[in-house]
VEXDREN-2710 file (C-alpha; in Angstrom, 1 decimal):
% VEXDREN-2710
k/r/px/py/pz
1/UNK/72.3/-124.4/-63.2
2/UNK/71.8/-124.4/-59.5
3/UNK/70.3/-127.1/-57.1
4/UNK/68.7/-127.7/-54.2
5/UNK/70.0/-127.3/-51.1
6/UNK/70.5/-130.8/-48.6
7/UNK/67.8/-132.3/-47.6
8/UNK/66.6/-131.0/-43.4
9/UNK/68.7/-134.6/-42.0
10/UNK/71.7/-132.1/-43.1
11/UNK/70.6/-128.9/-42.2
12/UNK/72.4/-128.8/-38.5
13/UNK/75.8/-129.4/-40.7
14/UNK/77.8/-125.7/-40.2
15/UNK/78.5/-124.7/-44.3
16/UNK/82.0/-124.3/-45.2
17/UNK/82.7/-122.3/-48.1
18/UNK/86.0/-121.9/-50.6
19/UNK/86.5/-118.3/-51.5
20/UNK/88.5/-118.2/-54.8
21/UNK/86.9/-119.5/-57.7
22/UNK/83.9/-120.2/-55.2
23/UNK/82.8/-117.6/-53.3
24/UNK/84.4/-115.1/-55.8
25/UNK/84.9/-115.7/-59.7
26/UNK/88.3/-114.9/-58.9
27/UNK/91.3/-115.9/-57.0
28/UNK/93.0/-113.3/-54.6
29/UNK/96.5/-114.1/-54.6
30/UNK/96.9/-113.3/-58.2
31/UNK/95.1/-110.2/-58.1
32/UNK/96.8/-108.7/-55.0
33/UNK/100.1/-110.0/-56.8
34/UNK/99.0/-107.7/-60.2
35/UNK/97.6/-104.5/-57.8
36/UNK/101.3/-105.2/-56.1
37/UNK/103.1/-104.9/-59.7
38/UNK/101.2/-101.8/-60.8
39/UNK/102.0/-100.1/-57.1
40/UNK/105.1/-101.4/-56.5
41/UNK/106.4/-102.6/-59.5
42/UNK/110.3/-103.5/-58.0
43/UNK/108.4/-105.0/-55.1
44/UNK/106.7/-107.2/-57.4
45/UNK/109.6/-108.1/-58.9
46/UNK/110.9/-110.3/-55.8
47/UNK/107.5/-112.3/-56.0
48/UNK/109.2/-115.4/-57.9
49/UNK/112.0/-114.9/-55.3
50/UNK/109.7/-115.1/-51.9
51/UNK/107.9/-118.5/-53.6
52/UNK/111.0/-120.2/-53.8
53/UNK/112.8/-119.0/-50.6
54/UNK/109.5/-118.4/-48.3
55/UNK/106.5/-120.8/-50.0
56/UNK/103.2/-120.1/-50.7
57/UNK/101.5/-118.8/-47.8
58/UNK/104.5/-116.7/-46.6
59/UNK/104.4/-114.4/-49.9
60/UNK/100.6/-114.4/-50.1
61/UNK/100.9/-112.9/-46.4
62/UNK/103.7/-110.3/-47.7
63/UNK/101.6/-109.3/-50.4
64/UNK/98.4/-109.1/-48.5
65/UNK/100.1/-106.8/-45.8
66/UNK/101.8/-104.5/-48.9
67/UNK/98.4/-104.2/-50.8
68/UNK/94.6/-103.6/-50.0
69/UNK/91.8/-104.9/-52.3
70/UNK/88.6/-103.1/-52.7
71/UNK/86.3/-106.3/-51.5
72/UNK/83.1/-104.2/-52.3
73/UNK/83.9/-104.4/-55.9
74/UNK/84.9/-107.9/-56.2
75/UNK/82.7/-110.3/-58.5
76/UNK/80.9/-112.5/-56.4
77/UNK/79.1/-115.8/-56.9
78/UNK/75.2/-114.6/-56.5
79/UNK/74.0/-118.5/-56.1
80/UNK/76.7/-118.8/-53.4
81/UNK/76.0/-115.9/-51.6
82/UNK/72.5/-116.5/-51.9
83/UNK/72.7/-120.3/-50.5
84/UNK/74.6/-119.3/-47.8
85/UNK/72.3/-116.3/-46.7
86/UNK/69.2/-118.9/-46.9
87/UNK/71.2/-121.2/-44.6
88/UNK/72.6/-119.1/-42.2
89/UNK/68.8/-117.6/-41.3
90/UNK/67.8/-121.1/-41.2
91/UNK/70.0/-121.4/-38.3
92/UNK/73.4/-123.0/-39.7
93/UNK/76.6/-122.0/-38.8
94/UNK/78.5/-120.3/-42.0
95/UNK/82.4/-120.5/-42.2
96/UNK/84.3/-118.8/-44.8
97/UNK/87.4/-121.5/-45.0
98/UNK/90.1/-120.0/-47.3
99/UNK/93.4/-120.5/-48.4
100/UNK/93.4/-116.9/-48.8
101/UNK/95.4/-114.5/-46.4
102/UNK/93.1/-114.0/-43.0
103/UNK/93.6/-109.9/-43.6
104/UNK/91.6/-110.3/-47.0
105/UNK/89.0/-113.0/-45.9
106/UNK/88.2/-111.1/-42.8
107/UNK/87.7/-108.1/-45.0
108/UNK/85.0/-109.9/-47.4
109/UNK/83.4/-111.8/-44.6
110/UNK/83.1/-108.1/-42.4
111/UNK/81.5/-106.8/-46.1
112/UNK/79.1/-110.0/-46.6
113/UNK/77.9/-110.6/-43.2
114/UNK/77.1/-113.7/-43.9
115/UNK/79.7/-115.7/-42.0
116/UNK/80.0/-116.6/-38.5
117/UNK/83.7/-118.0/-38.6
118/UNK/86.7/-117.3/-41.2
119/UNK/89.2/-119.9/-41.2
120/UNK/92.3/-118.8/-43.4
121/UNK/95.8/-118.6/-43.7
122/UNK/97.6/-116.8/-41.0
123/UNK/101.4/-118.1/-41.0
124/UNK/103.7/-118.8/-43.1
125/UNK/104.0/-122.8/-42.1
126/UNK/100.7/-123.8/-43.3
127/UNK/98.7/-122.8/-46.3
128/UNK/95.3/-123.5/-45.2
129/UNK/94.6/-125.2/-48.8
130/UNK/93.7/-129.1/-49.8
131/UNK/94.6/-131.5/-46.9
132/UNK/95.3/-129.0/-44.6
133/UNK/92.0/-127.5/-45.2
134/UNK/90.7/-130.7/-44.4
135/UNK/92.1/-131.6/-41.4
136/UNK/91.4/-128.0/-40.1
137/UNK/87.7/-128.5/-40.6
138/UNK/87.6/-132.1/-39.7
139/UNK/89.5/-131.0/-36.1
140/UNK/87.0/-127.6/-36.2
141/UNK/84.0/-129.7/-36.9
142/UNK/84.4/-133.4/-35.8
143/UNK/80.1/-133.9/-36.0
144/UNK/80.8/-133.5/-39.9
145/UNK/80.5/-130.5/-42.4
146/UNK/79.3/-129.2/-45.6
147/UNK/81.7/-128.0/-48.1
148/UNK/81.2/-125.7/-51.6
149/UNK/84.4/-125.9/-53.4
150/UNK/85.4/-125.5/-56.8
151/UNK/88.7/-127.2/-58.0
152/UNK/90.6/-129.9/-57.7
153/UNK/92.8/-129.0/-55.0
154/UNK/89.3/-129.4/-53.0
155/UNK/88.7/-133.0/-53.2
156/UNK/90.4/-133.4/-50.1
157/UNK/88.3/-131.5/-48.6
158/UNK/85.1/-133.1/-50.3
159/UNK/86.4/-136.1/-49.1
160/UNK/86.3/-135.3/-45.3
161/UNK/82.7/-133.7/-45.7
162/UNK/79.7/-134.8/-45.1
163/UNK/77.7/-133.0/-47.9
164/UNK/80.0/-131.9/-51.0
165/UNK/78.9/-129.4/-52.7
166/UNK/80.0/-127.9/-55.6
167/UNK/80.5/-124.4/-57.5
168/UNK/81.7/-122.9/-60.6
169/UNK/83.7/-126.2/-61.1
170/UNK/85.0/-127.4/-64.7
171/UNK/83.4/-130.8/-66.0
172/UNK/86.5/-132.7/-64.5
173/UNK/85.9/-131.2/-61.3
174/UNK/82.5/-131.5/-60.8
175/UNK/82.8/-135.3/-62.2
176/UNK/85.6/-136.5/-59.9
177/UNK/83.5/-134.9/-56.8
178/UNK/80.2/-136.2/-57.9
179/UNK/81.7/-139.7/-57.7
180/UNK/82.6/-139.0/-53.8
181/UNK/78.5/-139.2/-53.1
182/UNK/77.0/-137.4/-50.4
183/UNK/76.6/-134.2/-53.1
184/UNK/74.3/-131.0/-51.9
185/UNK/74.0/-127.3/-53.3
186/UNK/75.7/-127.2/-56.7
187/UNK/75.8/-124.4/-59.6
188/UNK/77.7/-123.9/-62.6
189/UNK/79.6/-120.8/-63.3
190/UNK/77.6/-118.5/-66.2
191/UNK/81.2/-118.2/-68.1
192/UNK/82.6/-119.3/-70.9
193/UNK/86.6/-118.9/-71.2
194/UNK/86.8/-119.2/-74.7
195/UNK/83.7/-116.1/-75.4
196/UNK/85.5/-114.4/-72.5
197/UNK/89.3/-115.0/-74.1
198/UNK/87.5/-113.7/-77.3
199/UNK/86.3/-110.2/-75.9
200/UNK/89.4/-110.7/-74.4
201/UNK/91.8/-109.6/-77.2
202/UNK/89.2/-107.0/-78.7
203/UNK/88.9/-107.5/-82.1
204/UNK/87.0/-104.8/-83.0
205/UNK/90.2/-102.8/-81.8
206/UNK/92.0/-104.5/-84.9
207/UNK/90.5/-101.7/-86.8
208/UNK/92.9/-99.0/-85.8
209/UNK/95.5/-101.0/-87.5
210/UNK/94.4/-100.4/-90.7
211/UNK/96.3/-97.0/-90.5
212/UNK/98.9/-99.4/-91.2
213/UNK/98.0/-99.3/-94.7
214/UNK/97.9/-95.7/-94.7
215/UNK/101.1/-94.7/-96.5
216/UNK/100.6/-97.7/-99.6
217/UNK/97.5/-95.4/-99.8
218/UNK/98.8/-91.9/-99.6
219/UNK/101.7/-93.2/-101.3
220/UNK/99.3/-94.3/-104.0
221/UNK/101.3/-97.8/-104.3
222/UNK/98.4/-100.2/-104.4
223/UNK/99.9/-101.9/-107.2
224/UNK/103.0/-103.1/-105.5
225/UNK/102.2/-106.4/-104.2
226/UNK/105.1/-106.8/-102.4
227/UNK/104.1/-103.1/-100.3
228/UNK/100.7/-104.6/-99.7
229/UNK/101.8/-108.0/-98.9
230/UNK/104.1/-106.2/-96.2
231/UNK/101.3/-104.1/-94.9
232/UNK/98.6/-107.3/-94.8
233/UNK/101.6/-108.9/-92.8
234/UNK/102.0/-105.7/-90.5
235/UNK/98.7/-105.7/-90.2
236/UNK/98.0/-108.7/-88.4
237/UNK/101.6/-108.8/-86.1
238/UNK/100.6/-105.2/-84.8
239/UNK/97.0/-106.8/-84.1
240/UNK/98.4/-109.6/-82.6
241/UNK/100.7/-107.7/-80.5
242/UNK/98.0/-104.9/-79.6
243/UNK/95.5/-107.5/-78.1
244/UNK/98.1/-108.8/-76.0
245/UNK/98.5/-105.5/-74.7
246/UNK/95.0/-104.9/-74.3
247/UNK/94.7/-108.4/-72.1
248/UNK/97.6/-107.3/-69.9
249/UNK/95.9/-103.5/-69.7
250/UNK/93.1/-105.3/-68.7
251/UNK/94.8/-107.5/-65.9
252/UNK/96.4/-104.3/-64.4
253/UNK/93.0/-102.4/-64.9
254/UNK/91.0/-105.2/-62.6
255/UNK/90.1/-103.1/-59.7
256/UNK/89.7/-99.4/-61.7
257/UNK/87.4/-101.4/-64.6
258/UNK/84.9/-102.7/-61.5
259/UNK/84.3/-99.5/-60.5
260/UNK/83.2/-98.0/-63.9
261/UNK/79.6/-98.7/-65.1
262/UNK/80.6/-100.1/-68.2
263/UNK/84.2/-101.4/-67.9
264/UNK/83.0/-103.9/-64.7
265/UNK/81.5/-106.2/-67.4
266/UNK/85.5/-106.7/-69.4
267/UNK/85.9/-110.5/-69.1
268/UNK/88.9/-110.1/-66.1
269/UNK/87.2/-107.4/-64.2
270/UNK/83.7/-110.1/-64.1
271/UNK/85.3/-112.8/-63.4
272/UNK/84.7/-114.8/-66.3
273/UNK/88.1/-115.3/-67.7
274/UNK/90.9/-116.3/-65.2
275/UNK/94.6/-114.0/-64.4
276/UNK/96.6/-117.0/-65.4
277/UNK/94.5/-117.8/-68.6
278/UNK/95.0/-113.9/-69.5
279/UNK/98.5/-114.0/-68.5
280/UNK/99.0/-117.2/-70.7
281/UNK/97.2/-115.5/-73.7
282/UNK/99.4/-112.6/-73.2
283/UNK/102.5/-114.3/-73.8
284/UNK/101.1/-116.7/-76.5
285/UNK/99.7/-113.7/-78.7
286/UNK/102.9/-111.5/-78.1
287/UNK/105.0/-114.6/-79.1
288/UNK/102.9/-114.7/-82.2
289/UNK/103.6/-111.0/-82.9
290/UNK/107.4/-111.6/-82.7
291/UNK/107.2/-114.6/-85.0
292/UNK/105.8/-112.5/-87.9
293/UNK/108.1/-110.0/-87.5
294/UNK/111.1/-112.0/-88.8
295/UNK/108.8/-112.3/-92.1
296/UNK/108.9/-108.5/-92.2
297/UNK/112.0/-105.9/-92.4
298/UNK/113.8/-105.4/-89.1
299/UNK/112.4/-101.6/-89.1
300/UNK/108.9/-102.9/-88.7
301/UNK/110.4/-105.1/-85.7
302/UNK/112.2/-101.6/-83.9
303/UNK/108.7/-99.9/-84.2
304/UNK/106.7/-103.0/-82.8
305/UNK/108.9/-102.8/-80.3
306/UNK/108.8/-99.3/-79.8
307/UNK/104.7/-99.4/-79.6
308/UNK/105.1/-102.4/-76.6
309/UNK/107.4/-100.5/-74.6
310/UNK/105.0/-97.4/-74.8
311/UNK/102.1/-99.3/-74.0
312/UNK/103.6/-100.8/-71.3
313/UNK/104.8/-97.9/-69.8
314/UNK/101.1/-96.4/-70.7
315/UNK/99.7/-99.6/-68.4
316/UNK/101.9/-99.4/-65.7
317/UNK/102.3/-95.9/-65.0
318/UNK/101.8/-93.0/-67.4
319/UNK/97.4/-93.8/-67.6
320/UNK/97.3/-91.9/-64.7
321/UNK/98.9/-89.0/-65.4
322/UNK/96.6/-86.1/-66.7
323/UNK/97.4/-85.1/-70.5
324/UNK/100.4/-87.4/-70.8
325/UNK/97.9/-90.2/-70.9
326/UNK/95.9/-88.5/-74.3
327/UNK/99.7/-87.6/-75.6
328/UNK/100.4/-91.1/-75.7
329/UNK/97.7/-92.6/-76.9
330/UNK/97.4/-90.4/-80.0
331/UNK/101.1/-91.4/-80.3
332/UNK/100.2/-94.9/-80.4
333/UNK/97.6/-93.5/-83.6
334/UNK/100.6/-92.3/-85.0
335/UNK/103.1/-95.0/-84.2
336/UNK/100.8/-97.4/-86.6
337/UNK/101.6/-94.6/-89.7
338/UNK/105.7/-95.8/-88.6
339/UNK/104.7/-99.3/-88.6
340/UNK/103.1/-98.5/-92.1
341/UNK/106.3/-97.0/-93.3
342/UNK/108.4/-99.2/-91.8
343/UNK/107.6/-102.2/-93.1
344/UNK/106.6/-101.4/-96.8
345/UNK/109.5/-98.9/-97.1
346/UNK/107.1/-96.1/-98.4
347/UNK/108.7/-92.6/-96.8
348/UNK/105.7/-90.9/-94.4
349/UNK/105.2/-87.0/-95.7
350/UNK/105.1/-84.1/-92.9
351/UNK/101.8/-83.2/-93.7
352/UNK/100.0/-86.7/-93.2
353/UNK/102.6/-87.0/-89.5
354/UNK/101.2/-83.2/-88.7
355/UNK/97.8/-84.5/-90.0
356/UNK/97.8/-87.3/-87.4
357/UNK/99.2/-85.8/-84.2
358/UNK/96.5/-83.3/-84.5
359/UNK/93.2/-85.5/-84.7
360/UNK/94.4/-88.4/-83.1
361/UNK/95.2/-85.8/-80.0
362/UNK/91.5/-84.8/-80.5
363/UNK/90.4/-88.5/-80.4
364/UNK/92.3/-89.1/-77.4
365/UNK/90.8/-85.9/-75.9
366/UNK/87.2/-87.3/-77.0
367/UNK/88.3/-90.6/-75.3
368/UNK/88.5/-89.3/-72.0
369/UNK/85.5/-86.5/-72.3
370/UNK/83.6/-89.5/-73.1
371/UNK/84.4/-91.2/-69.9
372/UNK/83.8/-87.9/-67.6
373/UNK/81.2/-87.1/-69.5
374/UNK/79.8/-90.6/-68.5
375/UNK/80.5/-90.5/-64.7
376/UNK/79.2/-87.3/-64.3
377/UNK/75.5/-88.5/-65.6
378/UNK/76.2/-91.1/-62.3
379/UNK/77.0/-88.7/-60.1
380/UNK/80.8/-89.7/-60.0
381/UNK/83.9/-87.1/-59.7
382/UNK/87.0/-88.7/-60.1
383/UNK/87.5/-91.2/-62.9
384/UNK/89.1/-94.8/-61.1
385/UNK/92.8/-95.4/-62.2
386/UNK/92.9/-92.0/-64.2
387/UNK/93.8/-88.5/-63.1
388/UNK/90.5/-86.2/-64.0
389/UNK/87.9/-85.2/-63.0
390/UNK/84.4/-83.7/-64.3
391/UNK/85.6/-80.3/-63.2
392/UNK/88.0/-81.2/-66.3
393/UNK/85.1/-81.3/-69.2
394/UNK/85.2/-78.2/-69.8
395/UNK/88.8/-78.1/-70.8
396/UNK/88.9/-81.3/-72.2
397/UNK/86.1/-80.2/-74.4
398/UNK/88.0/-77.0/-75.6
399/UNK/91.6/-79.1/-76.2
400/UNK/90.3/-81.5/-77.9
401/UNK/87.7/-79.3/-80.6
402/UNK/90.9/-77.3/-80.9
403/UNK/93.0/-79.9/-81.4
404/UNK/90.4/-81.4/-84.0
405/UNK/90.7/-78.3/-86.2
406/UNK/94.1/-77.8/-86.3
407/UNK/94.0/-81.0/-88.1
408/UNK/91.6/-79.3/-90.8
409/UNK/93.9/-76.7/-90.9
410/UNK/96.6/-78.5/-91.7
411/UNK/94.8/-80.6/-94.6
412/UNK/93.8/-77.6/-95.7
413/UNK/97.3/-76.1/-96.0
414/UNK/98.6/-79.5/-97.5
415/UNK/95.7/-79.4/-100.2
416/UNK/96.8/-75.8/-101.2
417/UNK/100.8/-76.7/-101.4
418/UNK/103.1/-77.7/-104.2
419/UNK/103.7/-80.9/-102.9
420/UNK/100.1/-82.1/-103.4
421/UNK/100.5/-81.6/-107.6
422/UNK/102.6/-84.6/-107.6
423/UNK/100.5/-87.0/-106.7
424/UNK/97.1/-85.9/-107.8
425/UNK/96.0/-85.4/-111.2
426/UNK/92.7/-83.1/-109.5
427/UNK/94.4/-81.7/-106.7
428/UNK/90.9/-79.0/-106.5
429/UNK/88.6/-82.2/-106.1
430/UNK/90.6/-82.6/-102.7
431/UNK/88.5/-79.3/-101.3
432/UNK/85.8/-81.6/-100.7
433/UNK/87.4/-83.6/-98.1
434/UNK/87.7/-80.3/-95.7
435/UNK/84.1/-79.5/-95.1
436/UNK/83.3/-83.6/-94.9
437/UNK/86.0/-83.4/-91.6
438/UNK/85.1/-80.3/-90.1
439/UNK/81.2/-81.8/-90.3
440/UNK/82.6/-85.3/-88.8
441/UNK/84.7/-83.5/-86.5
442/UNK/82.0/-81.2/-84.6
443/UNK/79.2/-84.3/-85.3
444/UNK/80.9/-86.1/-83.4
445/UNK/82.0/-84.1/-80.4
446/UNK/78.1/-82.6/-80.1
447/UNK/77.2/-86.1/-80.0
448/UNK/79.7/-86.9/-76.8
449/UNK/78.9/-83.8/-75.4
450/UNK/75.4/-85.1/-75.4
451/UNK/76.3/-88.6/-73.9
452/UNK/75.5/-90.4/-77.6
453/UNK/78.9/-91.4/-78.3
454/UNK/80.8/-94.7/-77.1
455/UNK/84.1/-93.7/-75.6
456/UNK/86.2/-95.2/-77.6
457/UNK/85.6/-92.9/-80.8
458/UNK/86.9/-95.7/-83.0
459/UNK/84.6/-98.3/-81.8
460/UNK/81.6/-95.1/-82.5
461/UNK/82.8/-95.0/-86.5
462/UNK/83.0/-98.1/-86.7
463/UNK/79.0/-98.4/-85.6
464/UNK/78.1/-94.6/-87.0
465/UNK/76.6/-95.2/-91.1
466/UNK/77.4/-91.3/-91.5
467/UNK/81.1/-92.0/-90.4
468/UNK/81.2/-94.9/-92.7
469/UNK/79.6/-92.6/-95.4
470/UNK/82.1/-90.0/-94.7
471/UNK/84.8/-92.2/-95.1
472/UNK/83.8/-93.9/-98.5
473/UNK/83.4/-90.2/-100.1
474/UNK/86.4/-89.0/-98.9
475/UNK/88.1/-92.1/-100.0
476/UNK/86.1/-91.5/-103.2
477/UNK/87.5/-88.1/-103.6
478/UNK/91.0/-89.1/-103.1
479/UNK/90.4/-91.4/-106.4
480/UNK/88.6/-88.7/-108.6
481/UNK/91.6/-86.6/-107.9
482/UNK/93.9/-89.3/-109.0
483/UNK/92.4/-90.0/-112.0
484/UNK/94.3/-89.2/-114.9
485/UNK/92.3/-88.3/-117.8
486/UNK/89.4/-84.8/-117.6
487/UNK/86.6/-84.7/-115.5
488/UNK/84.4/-82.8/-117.6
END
């Protein structure tokens, strides 16, 4: 909801305007600090250090002069931006007033061109935040001034203006300001922390921990409760712990995800859920991992472990590197098979481990053709944050189809072997599963070849009735060769 601007008594008043939270549905010295940790990750290190030896406004300044943020990206306030365009040609002076470091507020107001002034934080002794903000203005503008802000710490400020007005605040906020009087422009921000918290951890993504359950099923152990208790239990620490990874992907992914025509819209990346809420919800869902691990044997706990560490290193660094970034994330398929074994004791065969490097490599592969495929229908070259290109489909196309039929090769090789006789009754009724994957395979790399598939293959099966088809026979054909008695 937005209001009206002040009535014309007000309309000589210069605007002042907050940037983070206000201006932006974001705050800048948290996302400088996480672009600091994934380019400098030791530098980042001594943040906690400078805030207790140097203060606020001396780190944000070390920060600001060790990283640069893309301000054309960053998800701005439209009704803000708007309001203070309207005003500005009606003649009013516009001031960006920031606690922000001067190098990144001069940088947005240079982008905007909207502001005739930037008042922000230039030395280390004073934090241009709250009272001091106040007093700034109050000694800038002695005639009076209008003020957007958005929290708390700007009630000070509200307090030494002559119009408050108010944006993107939370209900406390907006109350405690509305009772100072003299309120103007206002507008609510269009998110919701608890949707955007939801989208947040990915759900949906829970999915690919049902390979978890995997070996019970190739094991054929679904009798043994205590296997399938373990494996419901696995099942939801490994979620737990994979959303928090996702969340702190996410966080470190900020400035790549705006700059992708889909990505721009992931809760952090819009604005709509806040770095310290994610970074709260990081901890609180990885906590929650590591409690349901102690109900679980400690093997499950080393490969949990084992999966964070990767996908940590995968976040921080190895994402950008070409082909180890698809190596490790079809590990990460196969790391869930370990989790599997690991916690319901059931010993992984070679074939289903060969089986599993091979297509999740081609999923991985079809991950990233996906997303080349995609910038190269907009005209883009270089993928943000990863290290292809489009000049790259062509061989990412030929890896990963290649990779894809390896994997029929070797269920083809495991169908015809001695070891399949001991667990299946009808090991001949297994023949059927091959054509059904080379047909899902190639279906499914036409269709990202034509720009029909979502990048995140999982997500496409999930959505795709003929995968979900495909899956149910195949499943069905794993039980008509188990079955003990004739088939005709």
């Amino acid at each position: 909801m937005t209001s009206a601007p002040p009535p014309n008594t007000q309309r000589d008043l210069p605007v002042c305007v907050d940037l983070d939270g206000t201006l932006i549905y974001t705050d800048l010295l948290f996302e400088s600090f996480l672009l600091l940790l994934r380019q400098n990750f030791f530098a980042a290190l001594k943040v906690p250090f400078w805030l207790l030896r140097h203060g606020k406004a001396a780190t944000k300044l070390r920060i600001a002069e060790m990283v640069a943020i893309q301000v054309e990206h960053l998800p701005y306030c439209e009704p803000v931006l708007a309001y203070v365009r309207a005003q500005r040609e009606l003649g009013r002076r516009t001031v960006l007033a920031t606690a922000s470091a001067r190098r990144y507020a001069q940088a947005i107001a240079d982008h905007l061109g909207v502001f005739d002034e930037v008042l922000a934080t230039t030395t280390a002794e004073l934090n241009l935040s709250a009272t001091r903000k106040a007093g700034t203005l109050t000694q800038r503008f002695p005639d009076g001034f209008e003020y957007i802000g958005n929290s708390r710490d700007d009630l000070a400020v509200w307090q030494a203006a002559r119009v408050v007005s108010i944006a993107n605040a939370t209900a406390g906020v907006r109350a405690a300001a509305q009772q100072i009087g003299r309120t103007g422009f206002q507008t609510e921000s269009p998110f919701r922390a608890w949707r955007a918290a939801f989208k947040g951890v990915r759900l949906h993504q829970w999915l690919k921990n049902l390979l978890i359950f995997l070996p019970v099923l190739a094991g054929h152990q679904l009798t043994d409760t205590q296997a399938l208790k373990h494996a419901v239990l696995a099942f939801f620490a490994f979620g737990l712990c994979a959303s928090s990874v996702y969340l702190f992907n996410d966080l470190l992914d900020i400035e790549a995800d705006r700059r992708h025509p889909r990505k721009r819209l992931r809760p952090f990346a819009a604005g709509a859920l806040s770095v310290p809420m994610g970074g709260l919800l990081t901890v609180v869902l990885l906590a929650s991992a590591a409690a349901v691990c102690f109900m679980l044997p400690a093997a499950f706990g080393a490969v949990l472990l084992m999966y964070y560490l990767l996908t940590l290193s995968y976040s921080i660094r190895l994402k950008a590197q070409v082909m180890v970034d698809v190596m490790m994330l079809s590990a990460l398929y196969t790391v869930r098979l370990l989790a599997g074994s690991a916690a319901t004791g059931i010993v992984l065969s070679f074939w289903l481990l060969a089986f599993s490097m091979f297509l999740f490599l081609s999923l991985a592969l079809l991950k990233r053709y996906g997303e080349m495929r995609m910038l190269a229908r907009t005209d883009q070259r270089r993928s943000a944050g990863r290290g292809y290109s489009t000049d790259d489909l062509v061989v990412l196309l030929a890896l990963g189809a290649a990779s894809g039929y390896s994997a029929v090769l070797v269920l083809a090789l495991y169908v015809n072997s001695a070891d399949v006789t001991r667990l299946y009754v009808h090991p001949q009724v297994l023949w059927g599963a091959i054509p059904i994957l080379v047909y899902w395979l190639s279906r499914i790399w036409l269709k990202s070849h034509r720009g029909e598939v979502h990048d995140d293959p999982v997500v496409f099966a999930a959505r795709d009735w003929q995968s979900l088809v495909l899956i149910a026979v195949m499943l069905g054909l794993g039980l008509v060769a188990s079955y003990p008695g004739q088939l005709l």
